[in-house]
Kinemage of the C-alpha trace (Angstrom):
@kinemage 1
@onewidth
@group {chain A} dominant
@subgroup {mainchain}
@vectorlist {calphas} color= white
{ca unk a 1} P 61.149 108.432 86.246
{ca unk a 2} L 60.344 106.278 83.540
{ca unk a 3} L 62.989 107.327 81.198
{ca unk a 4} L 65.275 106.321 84.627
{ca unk a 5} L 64.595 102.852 83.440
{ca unk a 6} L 66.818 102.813 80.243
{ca unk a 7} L 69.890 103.635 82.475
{ca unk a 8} L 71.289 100.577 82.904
{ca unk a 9} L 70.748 99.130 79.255
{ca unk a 10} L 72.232 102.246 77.834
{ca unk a 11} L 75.249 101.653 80.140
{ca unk a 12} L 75.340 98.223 79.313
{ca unk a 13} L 75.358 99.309 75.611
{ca unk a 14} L 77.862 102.417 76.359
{ca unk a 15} L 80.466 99.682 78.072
{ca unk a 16} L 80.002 96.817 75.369
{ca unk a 17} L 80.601 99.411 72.528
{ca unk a 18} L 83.863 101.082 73.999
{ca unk a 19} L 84.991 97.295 74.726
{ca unk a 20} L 84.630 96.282 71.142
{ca unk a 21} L 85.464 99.104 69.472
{ca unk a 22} L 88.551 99.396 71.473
{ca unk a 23} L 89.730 95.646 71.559
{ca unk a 24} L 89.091 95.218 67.313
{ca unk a 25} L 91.289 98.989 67.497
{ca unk a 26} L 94.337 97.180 68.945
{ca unk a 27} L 94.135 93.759 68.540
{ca unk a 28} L 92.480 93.251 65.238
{ca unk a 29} L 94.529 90.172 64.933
{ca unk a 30} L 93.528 88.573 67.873
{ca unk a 31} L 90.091 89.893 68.251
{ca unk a 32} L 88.242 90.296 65.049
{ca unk a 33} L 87.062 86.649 64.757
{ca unk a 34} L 83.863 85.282 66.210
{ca unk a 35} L 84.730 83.120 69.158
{ca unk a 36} L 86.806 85.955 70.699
{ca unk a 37} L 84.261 88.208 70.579
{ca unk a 38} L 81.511 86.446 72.210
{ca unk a 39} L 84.393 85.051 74.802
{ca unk a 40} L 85.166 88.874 75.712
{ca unk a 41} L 81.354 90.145 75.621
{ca unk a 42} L 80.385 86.819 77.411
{ca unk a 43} L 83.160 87.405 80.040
{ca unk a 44} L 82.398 90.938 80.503
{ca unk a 45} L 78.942 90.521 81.171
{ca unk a 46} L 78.998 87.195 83.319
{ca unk a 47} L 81.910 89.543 85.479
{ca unk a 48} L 79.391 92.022 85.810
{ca unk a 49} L 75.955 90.329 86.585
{ca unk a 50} L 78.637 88.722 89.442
{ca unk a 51} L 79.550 91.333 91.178
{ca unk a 52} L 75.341 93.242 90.463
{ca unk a 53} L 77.498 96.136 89.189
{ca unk a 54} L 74.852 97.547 87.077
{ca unk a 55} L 71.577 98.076 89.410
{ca unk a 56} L 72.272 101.628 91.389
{ca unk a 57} L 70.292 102.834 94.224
{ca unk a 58} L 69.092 106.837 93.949
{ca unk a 59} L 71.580 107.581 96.498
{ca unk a 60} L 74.565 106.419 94.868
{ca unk a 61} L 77.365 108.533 93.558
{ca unk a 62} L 80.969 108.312 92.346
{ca unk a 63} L 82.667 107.244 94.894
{ca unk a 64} L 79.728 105.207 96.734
{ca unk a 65} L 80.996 101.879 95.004
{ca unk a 66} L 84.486 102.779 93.274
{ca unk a 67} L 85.311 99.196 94.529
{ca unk a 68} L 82.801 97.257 92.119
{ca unk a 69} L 84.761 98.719 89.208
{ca unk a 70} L 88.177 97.898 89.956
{ca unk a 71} L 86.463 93.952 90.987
{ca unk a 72} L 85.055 94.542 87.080
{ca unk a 73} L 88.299 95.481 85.762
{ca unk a 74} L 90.154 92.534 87.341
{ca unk a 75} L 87.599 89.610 86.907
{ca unk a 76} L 87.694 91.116 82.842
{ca unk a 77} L 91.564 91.053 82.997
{ca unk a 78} L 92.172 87.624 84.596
{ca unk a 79} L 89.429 86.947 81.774
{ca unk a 80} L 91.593 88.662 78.949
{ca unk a 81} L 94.812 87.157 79.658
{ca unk a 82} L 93.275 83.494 80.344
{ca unk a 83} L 91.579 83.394 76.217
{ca unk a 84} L 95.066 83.125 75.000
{ca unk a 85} L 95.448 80.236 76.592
{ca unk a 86} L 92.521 78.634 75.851
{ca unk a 87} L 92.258 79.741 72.038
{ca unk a 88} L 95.868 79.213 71.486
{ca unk a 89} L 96.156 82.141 70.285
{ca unk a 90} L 99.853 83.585 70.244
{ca unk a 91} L 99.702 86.659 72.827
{ca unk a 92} L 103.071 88.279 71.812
{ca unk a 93} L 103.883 91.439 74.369
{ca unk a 94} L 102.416 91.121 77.612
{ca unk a 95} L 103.809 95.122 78.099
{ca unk a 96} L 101.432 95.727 74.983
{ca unk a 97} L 98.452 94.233 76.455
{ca unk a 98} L 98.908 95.319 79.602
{ca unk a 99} L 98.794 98.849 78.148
{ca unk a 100} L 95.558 97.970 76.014
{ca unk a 101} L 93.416 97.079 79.209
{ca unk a 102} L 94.446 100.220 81.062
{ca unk a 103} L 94.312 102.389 77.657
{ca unk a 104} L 90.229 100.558 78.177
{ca unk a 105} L 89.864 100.761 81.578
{ca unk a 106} L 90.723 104.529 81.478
{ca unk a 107} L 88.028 104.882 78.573
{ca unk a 108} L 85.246 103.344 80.940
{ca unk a 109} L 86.722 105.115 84.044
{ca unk a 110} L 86.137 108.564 82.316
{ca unk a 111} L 82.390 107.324 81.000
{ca unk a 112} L 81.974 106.804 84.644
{ca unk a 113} L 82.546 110.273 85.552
{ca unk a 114} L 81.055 111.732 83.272
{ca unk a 115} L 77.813 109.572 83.823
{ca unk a 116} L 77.734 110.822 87.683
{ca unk a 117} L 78.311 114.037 86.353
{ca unk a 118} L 75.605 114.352 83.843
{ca unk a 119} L 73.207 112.454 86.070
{ca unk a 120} L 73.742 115.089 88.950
{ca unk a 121} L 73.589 118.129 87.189
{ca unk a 122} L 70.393 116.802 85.085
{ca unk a 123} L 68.779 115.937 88.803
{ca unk a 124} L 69.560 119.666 89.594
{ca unk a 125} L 67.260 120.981 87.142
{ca unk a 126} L 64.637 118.719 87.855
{ca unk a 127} L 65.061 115.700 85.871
{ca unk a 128} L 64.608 112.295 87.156
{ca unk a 129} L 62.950 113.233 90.940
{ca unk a 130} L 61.058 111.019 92.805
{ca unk a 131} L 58.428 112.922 95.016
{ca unk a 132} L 58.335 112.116 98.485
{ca unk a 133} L 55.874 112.942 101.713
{ca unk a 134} L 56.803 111.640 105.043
{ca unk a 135} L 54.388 109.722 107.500
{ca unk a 136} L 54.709 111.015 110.844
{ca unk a 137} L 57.534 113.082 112.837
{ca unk a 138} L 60.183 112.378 115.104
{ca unk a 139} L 63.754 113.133 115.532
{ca unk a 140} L 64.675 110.891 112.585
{ca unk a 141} L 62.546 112.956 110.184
{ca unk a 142} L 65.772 115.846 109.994
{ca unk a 143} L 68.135 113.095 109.388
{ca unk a 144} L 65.926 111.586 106.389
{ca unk a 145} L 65.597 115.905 105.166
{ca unk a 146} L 69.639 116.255 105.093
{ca unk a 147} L 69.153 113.254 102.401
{ca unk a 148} L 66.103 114.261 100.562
{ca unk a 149} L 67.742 118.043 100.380
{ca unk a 150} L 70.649 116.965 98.350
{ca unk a 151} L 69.739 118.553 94.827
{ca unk a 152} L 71.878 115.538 92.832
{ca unk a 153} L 70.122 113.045 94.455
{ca unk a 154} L 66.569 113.802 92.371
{ca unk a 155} L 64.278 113.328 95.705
{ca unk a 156} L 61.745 116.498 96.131
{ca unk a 157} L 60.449 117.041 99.729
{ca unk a 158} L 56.913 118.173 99.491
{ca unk a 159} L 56.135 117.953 103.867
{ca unk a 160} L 55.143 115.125 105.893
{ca unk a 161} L 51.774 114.200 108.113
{ca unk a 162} L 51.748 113.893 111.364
{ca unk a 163} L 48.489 113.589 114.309
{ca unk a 164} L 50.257 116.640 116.223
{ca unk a 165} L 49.857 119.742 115.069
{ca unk a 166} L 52.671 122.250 113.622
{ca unk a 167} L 53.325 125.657 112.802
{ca unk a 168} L 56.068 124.152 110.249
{ca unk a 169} L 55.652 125.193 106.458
{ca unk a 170} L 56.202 121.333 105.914
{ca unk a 171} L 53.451 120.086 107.761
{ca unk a 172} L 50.509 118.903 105.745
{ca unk a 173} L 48.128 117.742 108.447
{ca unk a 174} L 46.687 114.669 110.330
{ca unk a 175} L 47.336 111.312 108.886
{ca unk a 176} L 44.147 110.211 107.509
{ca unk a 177} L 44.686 113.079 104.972
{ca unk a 178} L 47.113 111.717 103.499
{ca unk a 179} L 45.625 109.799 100.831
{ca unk a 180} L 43.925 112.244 99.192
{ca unk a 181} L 47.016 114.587 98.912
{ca unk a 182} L 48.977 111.390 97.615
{ca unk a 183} L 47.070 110.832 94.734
{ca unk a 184} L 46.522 114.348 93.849
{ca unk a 185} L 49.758 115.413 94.207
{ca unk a 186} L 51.348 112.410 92.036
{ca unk a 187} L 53.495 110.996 95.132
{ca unk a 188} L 55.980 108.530 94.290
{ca unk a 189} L 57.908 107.008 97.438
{ca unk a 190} L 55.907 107.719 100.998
{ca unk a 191} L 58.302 107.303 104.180
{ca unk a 192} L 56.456 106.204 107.518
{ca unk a 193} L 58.322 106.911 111.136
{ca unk a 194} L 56.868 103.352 112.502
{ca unk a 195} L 57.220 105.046 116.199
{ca unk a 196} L 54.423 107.575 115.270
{ca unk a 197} L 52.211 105.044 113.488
{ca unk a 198} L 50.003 102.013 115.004
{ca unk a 199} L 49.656 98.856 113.488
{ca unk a 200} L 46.897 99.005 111.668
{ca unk a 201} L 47.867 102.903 110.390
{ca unk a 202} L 50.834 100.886 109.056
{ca unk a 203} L 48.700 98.201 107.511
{ca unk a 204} L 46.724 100.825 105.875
{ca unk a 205} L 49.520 102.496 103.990
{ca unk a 206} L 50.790 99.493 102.924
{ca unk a 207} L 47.553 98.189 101.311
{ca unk a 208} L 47.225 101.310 99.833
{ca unk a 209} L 50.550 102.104 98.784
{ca unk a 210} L 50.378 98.456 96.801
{ca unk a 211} L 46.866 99.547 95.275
{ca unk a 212} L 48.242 102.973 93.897
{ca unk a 213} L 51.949 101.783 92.294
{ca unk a 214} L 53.791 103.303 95.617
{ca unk a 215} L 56.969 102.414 97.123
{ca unk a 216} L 56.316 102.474 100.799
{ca unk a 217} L 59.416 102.731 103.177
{ca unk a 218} L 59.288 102.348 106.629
{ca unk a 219} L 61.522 103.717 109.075
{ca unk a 220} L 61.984 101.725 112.248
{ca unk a 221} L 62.140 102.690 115.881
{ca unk a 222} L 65.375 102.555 116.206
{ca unk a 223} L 65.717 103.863 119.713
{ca unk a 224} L 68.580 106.059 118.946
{ca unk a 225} L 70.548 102.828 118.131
{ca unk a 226} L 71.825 103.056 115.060
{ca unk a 227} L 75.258 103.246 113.897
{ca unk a 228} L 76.994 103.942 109.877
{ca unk a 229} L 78.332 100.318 110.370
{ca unk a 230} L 74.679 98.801 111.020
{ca unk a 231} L 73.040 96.539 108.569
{ca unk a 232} L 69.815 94.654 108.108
{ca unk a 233} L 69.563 90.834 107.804
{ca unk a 234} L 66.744 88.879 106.964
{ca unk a 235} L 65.736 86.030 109.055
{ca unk a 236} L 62.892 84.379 107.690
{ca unk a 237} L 60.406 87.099 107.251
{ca unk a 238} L 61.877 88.802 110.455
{ca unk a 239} L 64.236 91.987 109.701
{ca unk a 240} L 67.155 91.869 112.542
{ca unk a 241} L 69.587 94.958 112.927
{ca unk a 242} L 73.425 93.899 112.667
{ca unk a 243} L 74.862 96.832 114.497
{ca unk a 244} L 78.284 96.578 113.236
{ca unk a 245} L 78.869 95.078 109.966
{ca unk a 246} L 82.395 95.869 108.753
{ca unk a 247} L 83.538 96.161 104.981
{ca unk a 248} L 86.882 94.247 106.183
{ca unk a 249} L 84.719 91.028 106.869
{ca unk a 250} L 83.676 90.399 103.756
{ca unk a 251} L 85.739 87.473 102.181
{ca unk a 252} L 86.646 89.861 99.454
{ca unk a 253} L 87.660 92.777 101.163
{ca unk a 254} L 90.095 90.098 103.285
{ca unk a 255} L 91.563 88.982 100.467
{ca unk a 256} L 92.402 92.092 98.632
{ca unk a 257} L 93.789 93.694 101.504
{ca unk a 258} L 95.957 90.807 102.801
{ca unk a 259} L 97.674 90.717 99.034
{ca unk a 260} L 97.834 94.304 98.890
{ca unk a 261} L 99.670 93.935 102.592
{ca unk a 262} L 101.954 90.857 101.590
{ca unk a 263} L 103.239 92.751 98.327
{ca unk a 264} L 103.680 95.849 100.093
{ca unk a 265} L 105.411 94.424 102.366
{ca unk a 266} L 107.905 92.488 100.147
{ca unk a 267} L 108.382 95.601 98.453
{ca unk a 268} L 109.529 97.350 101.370
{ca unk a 269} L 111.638 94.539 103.014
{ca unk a 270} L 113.334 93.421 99.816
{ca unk a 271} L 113.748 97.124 98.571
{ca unk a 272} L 114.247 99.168 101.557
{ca unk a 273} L 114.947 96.859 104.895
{ca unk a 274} L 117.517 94.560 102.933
{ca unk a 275} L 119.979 97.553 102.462
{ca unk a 276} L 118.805 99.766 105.371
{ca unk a 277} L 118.750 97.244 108.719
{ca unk a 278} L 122.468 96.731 108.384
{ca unk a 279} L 123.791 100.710 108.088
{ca unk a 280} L 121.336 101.367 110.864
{ca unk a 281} L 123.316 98.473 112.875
{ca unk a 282} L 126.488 99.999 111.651
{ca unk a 283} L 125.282 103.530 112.767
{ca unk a 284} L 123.974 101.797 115.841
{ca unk a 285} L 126.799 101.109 117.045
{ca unk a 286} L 128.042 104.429 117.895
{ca unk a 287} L 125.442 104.989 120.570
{ca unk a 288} L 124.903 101.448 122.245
{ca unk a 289} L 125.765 97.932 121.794
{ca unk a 290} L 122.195 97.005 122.064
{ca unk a 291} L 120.213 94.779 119.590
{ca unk a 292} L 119.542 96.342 116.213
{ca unk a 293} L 115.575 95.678 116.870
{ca unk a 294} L 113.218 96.348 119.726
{ca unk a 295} L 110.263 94.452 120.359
{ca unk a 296} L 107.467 95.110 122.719
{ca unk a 297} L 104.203 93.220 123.449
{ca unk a 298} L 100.970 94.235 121.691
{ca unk a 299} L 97.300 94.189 121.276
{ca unk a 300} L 96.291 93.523 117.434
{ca unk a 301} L 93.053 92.475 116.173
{ca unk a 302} L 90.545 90.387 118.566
{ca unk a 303} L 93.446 91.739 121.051
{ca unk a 304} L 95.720 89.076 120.293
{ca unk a 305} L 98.997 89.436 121.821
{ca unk a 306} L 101.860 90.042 119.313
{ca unk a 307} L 105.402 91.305 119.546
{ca unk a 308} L 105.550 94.268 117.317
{ca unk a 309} L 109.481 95.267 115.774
{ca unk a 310} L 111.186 98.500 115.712
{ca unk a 311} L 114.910 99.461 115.182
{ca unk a 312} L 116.017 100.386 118.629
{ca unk a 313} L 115.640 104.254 119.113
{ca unk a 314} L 116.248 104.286 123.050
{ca unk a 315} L 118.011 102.590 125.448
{ca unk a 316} L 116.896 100.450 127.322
{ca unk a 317} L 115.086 100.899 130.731
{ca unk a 318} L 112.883 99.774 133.594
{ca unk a 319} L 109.525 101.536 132.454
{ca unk a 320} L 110.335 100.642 128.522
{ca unk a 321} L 106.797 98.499 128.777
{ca unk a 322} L 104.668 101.302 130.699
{ca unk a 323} L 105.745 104.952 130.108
{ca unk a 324} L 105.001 106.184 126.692
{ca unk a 325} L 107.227 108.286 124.490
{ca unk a 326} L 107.639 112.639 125.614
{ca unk a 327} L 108.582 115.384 123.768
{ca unk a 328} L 112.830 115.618 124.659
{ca unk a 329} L 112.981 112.028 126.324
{ca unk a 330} L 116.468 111.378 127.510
{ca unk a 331} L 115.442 107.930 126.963
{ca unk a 332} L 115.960 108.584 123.116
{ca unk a 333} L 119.670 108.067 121.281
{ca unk a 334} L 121.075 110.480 119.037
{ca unk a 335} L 120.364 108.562 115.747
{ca unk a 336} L 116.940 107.401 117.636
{ca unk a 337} L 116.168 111.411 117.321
{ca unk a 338} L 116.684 111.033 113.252
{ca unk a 339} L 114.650 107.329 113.131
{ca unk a 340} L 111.662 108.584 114.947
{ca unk a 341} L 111.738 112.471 113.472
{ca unk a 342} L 111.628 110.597 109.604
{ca unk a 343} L 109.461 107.769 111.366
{ca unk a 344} L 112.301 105.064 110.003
{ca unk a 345} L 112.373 103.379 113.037
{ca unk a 346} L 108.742 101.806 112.546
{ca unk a 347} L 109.197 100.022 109.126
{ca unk a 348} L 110.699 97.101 110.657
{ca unk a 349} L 106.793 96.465 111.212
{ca unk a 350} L 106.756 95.307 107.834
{ca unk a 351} L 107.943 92.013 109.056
{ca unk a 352} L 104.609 92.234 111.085
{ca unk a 353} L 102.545 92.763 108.132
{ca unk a 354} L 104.690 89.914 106.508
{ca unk a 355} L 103.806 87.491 109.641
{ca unk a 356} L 100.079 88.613 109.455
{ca unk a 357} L 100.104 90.412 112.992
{ca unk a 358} L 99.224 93.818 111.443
{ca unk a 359} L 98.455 95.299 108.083
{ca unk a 360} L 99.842 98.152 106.148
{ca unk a 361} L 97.080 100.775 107.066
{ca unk a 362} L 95.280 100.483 110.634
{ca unk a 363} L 94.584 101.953 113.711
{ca unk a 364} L 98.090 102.170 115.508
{ca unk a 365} L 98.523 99.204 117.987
{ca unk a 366} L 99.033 99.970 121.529
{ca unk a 367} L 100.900 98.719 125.018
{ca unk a 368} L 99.050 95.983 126.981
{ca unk a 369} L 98.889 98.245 129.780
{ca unk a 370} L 97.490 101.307 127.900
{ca unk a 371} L 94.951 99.236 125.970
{ca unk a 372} L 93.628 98.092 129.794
{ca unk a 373} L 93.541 101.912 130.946
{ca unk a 374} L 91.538 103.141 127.375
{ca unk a 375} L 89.218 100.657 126.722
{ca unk a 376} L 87.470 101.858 130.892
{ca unk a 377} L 88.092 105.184 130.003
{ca unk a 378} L 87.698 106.017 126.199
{ca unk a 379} L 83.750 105.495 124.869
{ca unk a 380} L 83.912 102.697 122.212
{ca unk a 381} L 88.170 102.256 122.370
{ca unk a 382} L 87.859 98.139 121.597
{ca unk a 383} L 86.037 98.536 118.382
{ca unk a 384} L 89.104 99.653 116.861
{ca unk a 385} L 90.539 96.230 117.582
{ca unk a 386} L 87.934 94.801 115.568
{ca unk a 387} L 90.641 94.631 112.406
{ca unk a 388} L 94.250 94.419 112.280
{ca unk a 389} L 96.711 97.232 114.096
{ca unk a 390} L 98.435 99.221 111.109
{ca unk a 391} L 102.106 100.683 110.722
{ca unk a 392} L 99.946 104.093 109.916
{ca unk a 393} L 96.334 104.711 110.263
{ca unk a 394} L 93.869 107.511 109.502
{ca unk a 395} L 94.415 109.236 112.942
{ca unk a 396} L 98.134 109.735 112.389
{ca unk a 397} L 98.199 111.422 109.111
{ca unk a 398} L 94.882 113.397 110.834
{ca unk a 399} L 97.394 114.725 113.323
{ca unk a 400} L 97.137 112.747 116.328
{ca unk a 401} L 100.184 110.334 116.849
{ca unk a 402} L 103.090 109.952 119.205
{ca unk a 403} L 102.499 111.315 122.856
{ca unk a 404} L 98.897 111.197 124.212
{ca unk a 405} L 98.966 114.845 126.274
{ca unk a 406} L 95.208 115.395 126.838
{ca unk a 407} L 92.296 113.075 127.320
{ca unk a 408} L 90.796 114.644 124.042
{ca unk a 409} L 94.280 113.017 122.078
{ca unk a 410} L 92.897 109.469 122.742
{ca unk a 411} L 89.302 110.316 121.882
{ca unk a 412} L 90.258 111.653 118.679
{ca unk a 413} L 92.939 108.981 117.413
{ca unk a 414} L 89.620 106.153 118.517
{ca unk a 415} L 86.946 108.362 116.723
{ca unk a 416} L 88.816 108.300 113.711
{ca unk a 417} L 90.193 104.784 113.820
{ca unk a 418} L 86.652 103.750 114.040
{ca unk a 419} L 85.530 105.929 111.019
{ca unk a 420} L 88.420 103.617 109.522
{ca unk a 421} L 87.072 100.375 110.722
{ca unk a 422} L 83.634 101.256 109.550
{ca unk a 423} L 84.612 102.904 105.857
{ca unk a 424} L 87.603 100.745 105.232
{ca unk a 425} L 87.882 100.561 101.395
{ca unk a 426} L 91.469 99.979 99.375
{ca unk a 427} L 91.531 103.362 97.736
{ca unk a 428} L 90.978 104.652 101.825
{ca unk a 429} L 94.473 102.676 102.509
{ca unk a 430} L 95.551 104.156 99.200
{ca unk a 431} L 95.443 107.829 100.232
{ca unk a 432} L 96.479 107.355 103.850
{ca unk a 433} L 99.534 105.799 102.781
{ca unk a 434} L 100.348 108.478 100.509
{ca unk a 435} L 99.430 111.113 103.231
{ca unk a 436} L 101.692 109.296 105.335
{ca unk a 437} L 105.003 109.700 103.410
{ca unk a 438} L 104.389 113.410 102.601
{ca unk a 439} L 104.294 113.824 106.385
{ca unk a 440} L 107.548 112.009 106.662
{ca unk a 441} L 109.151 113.948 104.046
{ca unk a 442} L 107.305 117.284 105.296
{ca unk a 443} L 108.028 116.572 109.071
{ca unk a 444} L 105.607 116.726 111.345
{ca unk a 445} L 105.119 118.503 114.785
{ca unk a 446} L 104.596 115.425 116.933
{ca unk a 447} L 107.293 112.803 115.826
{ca unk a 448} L 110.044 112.843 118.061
């Protein structure tokens, strides 16, 4: 525990070593003088302390925070690029430095790793724990074990105290003896269930707790209420639960996915759409005279109205706004068949992402009218408009797209676009978008 202390100023000295030994490596010219070196250490540092990347919680791993690297490696780079200007210095190939920063960025990436790494398997043999005793036992007590019984995380379990008695090898006894086996025992973080303690039990720990070094943490009585999305926001000195706190609502996390959206987008309608709309028309017109694009009315985020865009895959008919898509629907046109089988017909949707109605990666936007027959029957179906619809989503590269069959279709494809909505992150998007065109190229059971 105490050596646990020098983590971050080793890091801090790791980073700042591998950023000036690489930058005087490859640009001796530009770097080895004395106002570009404080300029890069100052930036670093300032980019850091902005974003609190160093302090880590016990609980945190690898990929707990990947984001507050990638902010790190773009606040440095915007940094980088913007000392030419202000030194004056020439910059020469942009292609070179471009390859520098990743050529560092890859060095800190793999220090990273191998920090996690080392930490975790050093935690595994008994380095760095924290030992814990909990205060009272209720339901929430195996939650908090599943935690404390993760070897990489350092904690070690000794039992807990509670005023009913147990035949459990973890029970310690009654809470008044707590104290004693505290201080013998060398405990360093005490958890109290607040539902099995009074006030003034509470009051007691907490004075003595404060007298003995301790960190006390309470666990509230949450009534069964709590949720992965819920946070806790101070007002005053009064602790209020925010049950659904979303990582897309951040003004950062809005930002970086709307430009990832817009340029993904772009890419798609300049590269792929400009070339593609008009043989589709051309094709098109073998089968119908209909418009190249359908649109139909649907819910996005907040459920805002919108017309979504697809090339035309059926013809048209009476029950185009009500009856879903079936397996063999006569509805469908021969090159429909090959649109919807390679999913081409949805990427006119990029147009959507373009106009701001949907994003890239989302839960799957639905009819009016089945949106009004889900959100009575499906547990929880409107939190999923709580962000924008997506051309793909976590639920269809999961499996569960196209035709709804069986209730349990629908209550899948919502508990997984709310696992979306409440563990959004870009590398998320990243790998679902990926996912996504293997199953295109793969084929997949359900698109027809």
């Amino acid at each position: 525990m105490k050596r646990s202390a020098l983590i971050v100023p080793i890091s801090i000295l790791i980073h700042l070593t591998l950023l000036n030994g690489f930058l005087a490596w490859f640009i001796p010219e530009v770097y080895l003088n004395i106002n570009s070196i404080l300029f890069y250490n100052a930036s670093w540092l300032m980019s850091a302390y902005a974003i609190d990347y160093y302090p880590t919680s016990r609980k945190e791993r690898f990929f707990t925070n990947l984001h507050k690297p990638l902010q790190l490696y773009i606040l440095f780079t915007l940094a980088y690029f913007a000392w030419f200007s202000l030194s004056k210095i020439r910059m020469g190939s942009i292609g070179y430095h471009t390859n520098v920063l990743l050529g560092l960025f890859a060095c800190l990436l793999l220090y990273r790793i191998l920090f996690y790494y080392a930490r975790a398997r050093y935690r595994e043999t008994g380095g760095n724990a924290v030992h814990v005793v909990v205060i009272g036992r209720d339901r929430n007590l195996k939650k908090i074990r599943k935690v404390f019984d993760e070897p990489d995380l350092g904690y070690r379990y000794l039992g807990y105290f509670d005023n009913s008695d147990s035949k459990s090898p973890t029970y310690l006894g009654k809470v008044e003896e707590c104290f004693r086996y505290i201080r013998e025992h060398q405990i360093q973080q005490i958890f109290c269930i607040a539902s099995r303690l009074s006030q003034a039990q509470l009051f007691n720990l907490m004075a003595f707790a404060d007298n003995n070094l301790i960190k006390l943490k309470v666990v509230p009585d949450n009534k069964e209420i709590f949720t992965r999305a819920m946070t806790i926001e101070l007002y005053d000195n009064v602790p209020v639960l925010n049950l659904r706190e979303l990582p897309l609502e951040t003004p950062y996390a809005k930002v970086v996915k709307r430009c990832f959206d817009v340029v993904f987008a772009l890419l798609v309608i300049v590269g792929v759409l400009s070339w593609l709309s008009p043989l589709v028309y051309i094709l098109q017109r073998f089968d119908s005279n209909e418009p190249l694009f359908f649109k139909q009315r649907r819910h996005g985020v907040n459920r805002k109205v919108f017309w979504c865009y697809k090339f035309r895959s059926m013809t048209t008919t009476a029950d185009a706004d009500t009856k879903m898509m079936t397996k063999n629907d006569k509805r469908v046109t021969k090159l429909g068949r090959i649109l919807r089988r390679t999913s081409i017909d949805e990427l006119p949707q990029f147009y959507n992402v373009l106009l701001g109605d949907m994003s890239v990666v989302g839960p799957r936007p639905h009819m009016e009218l089945h949106t009004e027959k889900y959100q009575t029957s499906v547990d929880k179906y409107l939190v999923r408009h709580f962000v924008k619809p997506g051309i793909t989503g976590l639920a269809q590269v999961r499996g569960y797209r196209g035709e709804i069959v069986q209730q349990a279709d629908i209550v899948n494809r919502t508990r997984l676009d709310i696992f979306y909505v409440e563990k959004w992150s870009l590398l998320l998007d990243v790998k679902i978008i990926i996912k996504t065109v293997l199953n295109a190229v793969q084929g997949e059971e359900k698109a027809y």
